[in-house]
C-alpha beads as a LAMMPS data file, in Angstrom:
LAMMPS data file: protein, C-alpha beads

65 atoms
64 bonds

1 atom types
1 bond types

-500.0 500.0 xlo xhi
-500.0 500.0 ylo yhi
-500.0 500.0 zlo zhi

Masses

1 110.0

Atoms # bond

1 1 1 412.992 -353.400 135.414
2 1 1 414.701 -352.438 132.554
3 1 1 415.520 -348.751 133.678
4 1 1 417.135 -350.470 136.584
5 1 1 421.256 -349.947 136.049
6 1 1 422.035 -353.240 138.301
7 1 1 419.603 -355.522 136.369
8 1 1 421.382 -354.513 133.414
9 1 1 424.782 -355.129 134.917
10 1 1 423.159 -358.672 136.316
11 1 1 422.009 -359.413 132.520
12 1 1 425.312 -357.852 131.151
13 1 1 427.489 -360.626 133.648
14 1 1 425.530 -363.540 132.151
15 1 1 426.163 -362.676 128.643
16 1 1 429.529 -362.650 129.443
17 1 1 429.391 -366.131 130.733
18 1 1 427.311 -367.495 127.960
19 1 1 429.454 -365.911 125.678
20 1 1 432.589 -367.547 127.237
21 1 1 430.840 -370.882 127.742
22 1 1 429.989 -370.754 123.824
23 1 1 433.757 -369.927 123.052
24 1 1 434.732 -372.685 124.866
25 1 1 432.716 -375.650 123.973
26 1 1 432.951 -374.238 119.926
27 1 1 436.875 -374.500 120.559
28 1 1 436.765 -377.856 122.370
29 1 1 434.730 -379.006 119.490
30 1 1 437.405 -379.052 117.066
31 1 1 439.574 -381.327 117.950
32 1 1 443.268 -381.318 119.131
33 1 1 445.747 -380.581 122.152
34 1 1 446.196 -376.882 121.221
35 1 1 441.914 -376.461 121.487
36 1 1 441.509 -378.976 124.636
37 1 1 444.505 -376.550 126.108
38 1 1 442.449 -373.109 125.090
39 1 1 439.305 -374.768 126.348
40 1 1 440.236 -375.597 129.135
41 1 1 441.677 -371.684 129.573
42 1 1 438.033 -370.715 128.655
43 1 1 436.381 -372.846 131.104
44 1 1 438.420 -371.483 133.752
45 1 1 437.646 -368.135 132.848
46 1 1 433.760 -369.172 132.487
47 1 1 434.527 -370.061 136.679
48 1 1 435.494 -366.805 137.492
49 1 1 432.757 -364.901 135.386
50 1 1 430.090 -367.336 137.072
51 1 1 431.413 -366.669 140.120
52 1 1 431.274 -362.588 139.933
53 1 1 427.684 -363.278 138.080
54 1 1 426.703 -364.866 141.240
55 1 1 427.975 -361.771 143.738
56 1 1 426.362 -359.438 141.176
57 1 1 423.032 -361.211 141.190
58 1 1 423.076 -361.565 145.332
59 1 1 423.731 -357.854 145.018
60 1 1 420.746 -357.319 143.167
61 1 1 418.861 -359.305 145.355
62 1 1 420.095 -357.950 148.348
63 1 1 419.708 -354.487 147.063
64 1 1 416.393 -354.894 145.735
65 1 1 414.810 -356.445 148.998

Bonds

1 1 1 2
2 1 2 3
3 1 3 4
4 1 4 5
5 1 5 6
6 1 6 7
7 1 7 8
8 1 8 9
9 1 9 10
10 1 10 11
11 1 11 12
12 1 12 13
13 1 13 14
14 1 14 15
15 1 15 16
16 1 16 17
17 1 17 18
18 1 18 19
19 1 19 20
20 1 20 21
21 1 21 22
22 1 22 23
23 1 23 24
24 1 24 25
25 1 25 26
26 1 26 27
27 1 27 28
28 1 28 29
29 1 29 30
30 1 30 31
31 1 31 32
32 1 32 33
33 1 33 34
34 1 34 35
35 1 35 36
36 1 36 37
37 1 37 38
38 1 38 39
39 1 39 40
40 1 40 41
41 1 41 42
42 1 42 43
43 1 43 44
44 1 44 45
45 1 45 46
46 1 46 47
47 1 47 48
48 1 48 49
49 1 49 50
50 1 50 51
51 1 51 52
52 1 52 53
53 1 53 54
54 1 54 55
55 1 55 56
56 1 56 57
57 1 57 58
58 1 58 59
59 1 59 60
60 1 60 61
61 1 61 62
62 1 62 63
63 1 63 64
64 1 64 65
């Protein structure tokens, strides 16, 4: 499974939303208009990196049927 190029790109995606959602709640954490204005411009970039997680992981489903 780990040979397999879209598993990796599946486990690759949700990094990158982990990674984002980590940014985001360590900003929000700190306090302050500035961070609650960058968090909240993390968190809507966590959405759209969920949402092509999602089409990448149906794709490997779909794909793998």
């Amino acid at each position: 499974m780990l040979a397999d190029p879209l598993f990796l790109i599946v486990a690759a995606s949700l990094l990158v939303v982990l990674v984002i959602l980590a940014i985001g709640v360590g900003n929000f954490g700190r306090g302050g208009e500035a961070a609650a204005k960058n968090s909240n411009k993390y968190m809507r970039w966590r959405i759209y990196a969920q949402a092509v997680a999602i089409v990448v992981i149906l794709a490997f489903v779909f794909f793998r049927q």
